[in-house]
One Martini backbone bead per residue (centre of mass of N, CA, C, O) as a GRO file, in nm:
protein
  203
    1UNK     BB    1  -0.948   0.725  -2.187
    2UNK     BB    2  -1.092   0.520  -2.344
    3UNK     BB    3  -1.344   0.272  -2.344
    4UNK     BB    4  -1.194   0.057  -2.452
    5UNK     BB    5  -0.912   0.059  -2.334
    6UNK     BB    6  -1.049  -0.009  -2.042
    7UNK     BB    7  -1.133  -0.284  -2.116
    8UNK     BB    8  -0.855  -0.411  -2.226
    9UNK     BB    9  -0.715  -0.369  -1.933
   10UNK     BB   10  -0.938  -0.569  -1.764
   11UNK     BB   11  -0.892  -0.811  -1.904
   12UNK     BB   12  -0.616  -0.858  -1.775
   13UNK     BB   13  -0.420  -1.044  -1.654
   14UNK     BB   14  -0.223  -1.035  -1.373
   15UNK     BB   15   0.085  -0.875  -1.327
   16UNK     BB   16   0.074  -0.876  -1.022
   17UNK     BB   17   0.099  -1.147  -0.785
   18UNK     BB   18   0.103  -1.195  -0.400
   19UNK     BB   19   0.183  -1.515  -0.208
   20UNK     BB   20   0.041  -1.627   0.066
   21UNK     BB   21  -0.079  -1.846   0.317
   22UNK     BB   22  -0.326  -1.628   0.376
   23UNK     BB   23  -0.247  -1.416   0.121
   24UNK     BB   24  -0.309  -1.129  -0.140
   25UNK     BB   25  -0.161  -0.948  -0.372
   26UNK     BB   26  -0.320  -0.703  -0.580
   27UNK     BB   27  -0.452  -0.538  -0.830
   28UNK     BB   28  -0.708  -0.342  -0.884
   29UNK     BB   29  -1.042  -0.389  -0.976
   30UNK     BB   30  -1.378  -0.321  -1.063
   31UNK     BB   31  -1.491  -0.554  -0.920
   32UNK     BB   32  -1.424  -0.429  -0.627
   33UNK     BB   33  -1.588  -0.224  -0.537
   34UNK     BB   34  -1.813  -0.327  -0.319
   35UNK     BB   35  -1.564  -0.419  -0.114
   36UNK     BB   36  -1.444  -0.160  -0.068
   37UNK     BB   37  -1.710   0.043   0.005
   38UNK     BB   38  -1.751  -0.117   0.221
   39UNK     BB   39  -1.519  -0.108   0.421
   40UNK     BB   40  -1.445   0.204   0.389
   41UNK     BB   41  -1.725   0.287   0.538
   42UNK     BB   42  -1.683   0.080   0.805
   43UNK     BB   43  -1.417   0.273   0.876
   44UNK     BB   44  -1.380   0.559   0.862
   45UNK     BB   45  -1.343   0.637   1.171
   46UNK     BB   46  -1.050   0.514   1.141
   47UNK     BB   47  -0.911   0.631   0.915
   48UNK     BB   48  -0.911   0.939   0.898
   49UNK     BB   49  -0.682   1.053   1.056
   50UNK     BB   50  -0.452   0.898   0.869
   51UNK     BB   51  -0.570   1.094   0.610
   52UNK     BB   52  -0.687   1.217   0.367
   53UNK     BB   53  -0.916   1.405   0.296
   54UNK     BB   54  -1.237   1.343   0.174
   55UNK     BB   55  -1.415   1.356  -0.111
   56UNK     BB   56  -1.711   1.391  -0.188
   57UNK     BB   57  -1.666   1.135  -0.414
   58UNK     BB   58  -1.480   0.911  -0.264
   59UNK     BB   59  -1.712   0.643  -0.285
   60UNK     BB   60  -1.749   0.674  -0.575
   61UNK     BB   61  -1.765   0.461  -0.872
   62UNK     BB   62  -1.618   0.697  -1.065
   63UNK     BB   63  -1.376   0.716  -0.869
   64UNK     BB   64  -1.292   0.428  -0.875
   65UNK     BB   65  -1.233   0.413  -1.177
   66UNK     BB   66  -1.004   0.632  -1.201
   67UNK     BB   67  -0.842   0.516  -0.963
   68UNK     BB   68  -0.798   0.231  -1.180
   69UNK     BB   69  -0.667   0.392  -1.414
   70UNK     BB   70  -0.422   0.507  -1.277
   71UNK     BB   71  -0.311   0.264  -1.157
   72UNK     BB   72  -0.240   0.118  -1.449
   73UNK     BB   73  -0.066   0.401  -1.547
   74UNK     BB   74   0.161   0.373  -1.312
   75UNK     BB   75   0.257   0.110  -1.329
   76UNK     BB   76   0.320   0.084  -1.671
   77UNK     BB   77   0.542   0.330  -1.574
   78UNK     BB   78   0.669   0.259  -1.275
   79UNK     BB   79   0.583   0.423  -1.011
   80UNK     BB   80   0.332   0.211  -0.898
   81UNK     BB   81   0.216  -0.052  -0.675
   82UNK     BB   82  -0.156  -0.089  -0.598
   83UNK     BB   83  -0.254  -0.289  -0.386
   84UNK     BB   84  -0.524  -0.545  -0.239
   85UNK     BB   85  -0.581  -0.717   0.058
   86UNK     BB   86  -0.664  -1.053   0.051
   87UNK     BB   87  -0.772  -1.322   0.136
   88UNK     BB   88  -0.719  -1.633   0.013
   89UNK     BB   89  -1.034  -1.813   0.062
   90UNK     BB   90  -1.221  -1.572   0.033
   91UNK     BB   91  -1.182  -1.325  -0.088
   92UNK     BB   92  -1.109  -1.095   0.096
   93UNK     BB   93  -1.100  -0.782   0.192
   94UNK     BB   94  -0.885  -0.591   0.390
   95UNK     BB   95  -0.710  -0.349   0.210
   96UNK     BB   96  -0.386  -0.203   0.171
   97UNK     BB   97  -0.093  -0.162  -0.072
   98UNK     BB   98   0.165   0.094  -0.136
   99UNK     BB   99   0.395   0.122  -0.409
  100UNK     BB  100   0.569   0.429  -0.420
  101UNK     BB  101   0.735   0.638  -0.508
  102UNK     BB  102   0.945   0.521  -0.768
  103UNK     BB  103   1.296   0.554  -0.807
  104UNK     BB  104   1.577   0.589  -1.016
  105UNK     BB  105   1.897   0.572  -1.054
  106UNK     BB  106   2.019   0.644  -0.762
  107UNK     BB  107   1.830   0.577  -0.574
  108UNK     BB  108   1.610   0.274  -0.579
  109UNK     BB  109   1.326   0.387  -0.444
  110UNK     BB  110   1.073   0.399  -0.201
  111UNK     BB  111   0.713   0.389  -0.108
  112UNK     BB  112   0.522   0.300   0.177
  113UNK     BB  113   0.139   0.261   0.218
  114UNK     BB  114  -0.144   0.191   0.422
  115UNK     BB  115  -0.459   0.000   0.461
  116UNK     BB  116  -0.733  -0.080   0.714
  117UNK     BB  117  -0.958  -0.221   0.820
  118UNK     BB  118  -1.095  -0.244   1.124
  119UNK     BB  119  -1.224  -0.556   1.136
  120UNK     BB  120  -0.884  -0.651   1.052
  121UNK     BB  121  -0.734  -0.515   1.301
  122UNK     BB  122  -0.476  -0.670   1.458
  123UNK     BB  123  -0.421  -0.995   1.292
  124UNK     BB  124  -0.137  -0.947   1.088
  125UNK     BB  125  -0.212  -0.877   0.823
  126UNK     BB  126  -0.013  -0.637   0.733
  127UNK     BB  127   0.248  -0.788   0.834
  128UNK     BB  128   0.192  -1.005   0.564
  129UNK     BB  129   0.224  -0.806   0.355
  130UNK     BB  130   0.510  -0.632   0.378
  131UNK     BB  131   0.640  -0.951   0.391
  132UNK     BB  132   0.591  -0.949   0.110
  133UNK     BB  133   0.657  -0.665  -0.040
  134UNK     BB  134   0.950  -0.725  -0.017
  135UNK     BB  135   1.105  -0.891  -0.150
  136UNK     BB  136   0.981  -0.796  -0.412
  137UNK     BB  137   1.116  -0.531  -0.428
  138UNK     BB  138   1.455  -0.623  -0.429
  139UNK     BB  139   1.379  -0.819  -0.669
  140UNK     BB  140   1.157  -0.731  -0.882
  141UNK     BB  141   1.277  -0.431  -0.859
  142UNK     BB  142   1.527  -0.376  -0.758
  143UNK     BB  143   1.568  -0.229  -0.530
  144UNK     BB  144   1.689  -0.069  -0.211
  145UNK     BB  145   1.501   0.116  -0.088
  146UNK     BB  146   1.243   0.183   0.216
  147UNK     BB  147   0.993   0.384   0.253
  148UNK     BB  148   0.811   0.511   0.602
  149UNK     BB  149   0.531   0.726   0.715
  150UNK     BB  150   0.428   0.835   1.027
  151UNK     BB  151   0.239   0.905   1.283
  152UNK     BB  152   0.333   0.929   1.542
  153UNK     BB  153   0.055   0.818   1.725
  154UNK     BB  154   0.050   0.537   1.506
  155UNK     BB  155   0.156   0.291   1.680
  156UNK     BB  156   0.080   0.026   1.502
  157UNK     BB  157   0.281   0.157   1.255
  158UNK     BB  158   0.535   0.154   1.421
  159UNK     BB  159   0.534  -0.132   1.481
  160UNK     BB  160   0.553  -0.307   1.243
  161UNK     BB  161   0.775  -0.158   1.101
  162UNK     BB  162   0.967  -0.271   1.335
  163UNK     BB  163   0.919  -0.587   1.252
  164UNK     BB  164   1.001  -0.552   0.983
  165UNK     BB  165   1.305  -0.368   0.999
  166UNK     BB  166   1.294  -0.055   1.061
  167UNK     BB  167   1.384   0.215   1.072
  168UNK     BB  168   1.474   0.531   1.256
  169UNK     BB  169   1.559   0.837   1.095
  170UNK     BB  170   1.351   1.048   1.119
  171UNK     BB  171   1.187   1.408   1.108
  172UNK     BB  172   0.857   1.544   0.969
  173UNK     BB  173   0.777   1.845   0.891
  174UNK     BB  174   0.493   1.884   0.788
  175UNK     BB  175   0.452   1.660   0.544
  176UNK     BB  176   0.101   1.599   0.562
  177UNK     BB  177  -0.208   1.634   0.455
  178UNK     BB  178  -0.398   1.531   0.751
  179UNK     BB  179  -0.724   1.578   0.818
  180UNK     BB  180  -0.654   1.916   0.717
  181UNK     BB  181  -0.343   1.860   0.827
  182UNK     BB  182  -0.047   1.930   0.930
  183UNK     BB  183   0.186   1.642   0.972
  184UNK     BB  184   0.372   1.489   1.143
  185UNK     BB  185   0.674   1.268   1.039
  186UNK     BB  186   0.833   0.919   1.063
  187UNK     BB  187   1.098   0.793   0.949
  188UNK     BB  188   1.123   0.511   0.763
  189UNK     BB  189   1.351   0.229   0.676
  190UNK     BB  190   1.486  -0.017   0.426
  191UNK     BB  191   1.746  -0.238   0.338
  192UNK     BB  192   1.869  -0.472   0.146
  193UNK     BB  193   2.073  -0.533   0.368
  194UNK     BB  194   1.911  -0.584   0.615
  195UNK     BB  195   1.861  -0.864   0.425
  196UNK     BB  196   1.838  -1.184   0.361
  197UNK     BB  197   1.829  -1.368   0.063
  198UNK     BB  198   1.535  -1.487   0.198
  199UNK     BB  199   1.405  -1.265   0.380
  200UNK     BB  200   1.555  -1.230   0.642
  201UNK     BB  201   1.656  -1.103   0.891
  202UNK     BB  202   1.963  -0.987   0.967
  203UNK     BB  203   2.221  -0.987   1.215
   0.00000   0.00000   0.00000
């Protein structure tokens, strides 16, 4: 991608923009760098656990510049939708979260996957997005299932997933190279059918 075309794509307001009482969801922009290093460094022992190793270069500007113009070419193709999670009032980075590998033709689906600051976690914010993120899924994209995989010891996302109403389906035998290492993953779902159309879980 040219540098003219990457300022005009800079330059665009949110294509897509998810706001509640206390949280908003936005796609990446570059100036989000300094918040978004200065987070992900103060985590990195939080984090790696359950990520892919990070890459030599994992932290730098250049890379971070990379992977804000994929994340506006996978949007604008349908594939995925890589949100950041920041406080309403502050304006403060909390985490992420990714509606990602979205599928259409007979599948419907999508896969969602997530991270939080360490300072941030546990105080229900990841589970306020989420909660944003179903309706949009479902109304906005018009999907019909949402899946979503975490390594069985992951308590944390376990609970969460489990509250926002997902079912355990399956267990995937080695499914994802995390923190160097091949590791099973514990597969939820959600079904459109599974919510009432106000977005509360149905009886």
């Amino acid at each position: 991608m040219t540098r003219s075309v990457f300022r005009f794509l800079s330059r665009q307001p949110d294509p897509v923009k998810l706001v509640g009482a206390r949280h908003v969801l936005r796609l990446p922009r570059q100036s989000d760098f300094e918040q978004w290093y200065a987070l992900r460094i103060a985590s990195r022992r939080f984090l790696e656990p359950w990520e892919p190793t990070w890459r030599a270069d994992e932290m730098t500007q250049a890379a971070f510049r990379a992977r804000t113009i994929r994340n506006e070419q996978e949007f604008s193709s349908g594939q995925s939708v890589p949100f950041f999670l920041f406080s309403k009032d502050e304006e403060e980075l909390l985490g992420g979260l990714t509606i990602g590998y979205i599928r259409r033709g007979a599948a419907q689906c999508c896969m969602i996957g997530y991270w939080m600051g360490e300072r941030h976690a546990g105080q229900g914010h990841m589970g306020a997005a989420v909660a944003l993120a179903i309706p949009y899924i479902f109304s906005s994209l018009q999907l019909h299932r949402i899946e979503a995989a975490c390594i069985p010891e992951n308590d944390r996302s376990i609970r969460l997933l489990e509250k926002a109403g997902f079912q355990r389906e399956g267990y995937l035998r080695d499914y994802l190279r995390i923190n160097g290492q091949w590791r099973d993953h514990l597969l939820f779902a959600l079904l459109s059918k599974d919510r009432a159309p106000n977005g509360t879980l149905s009886d």
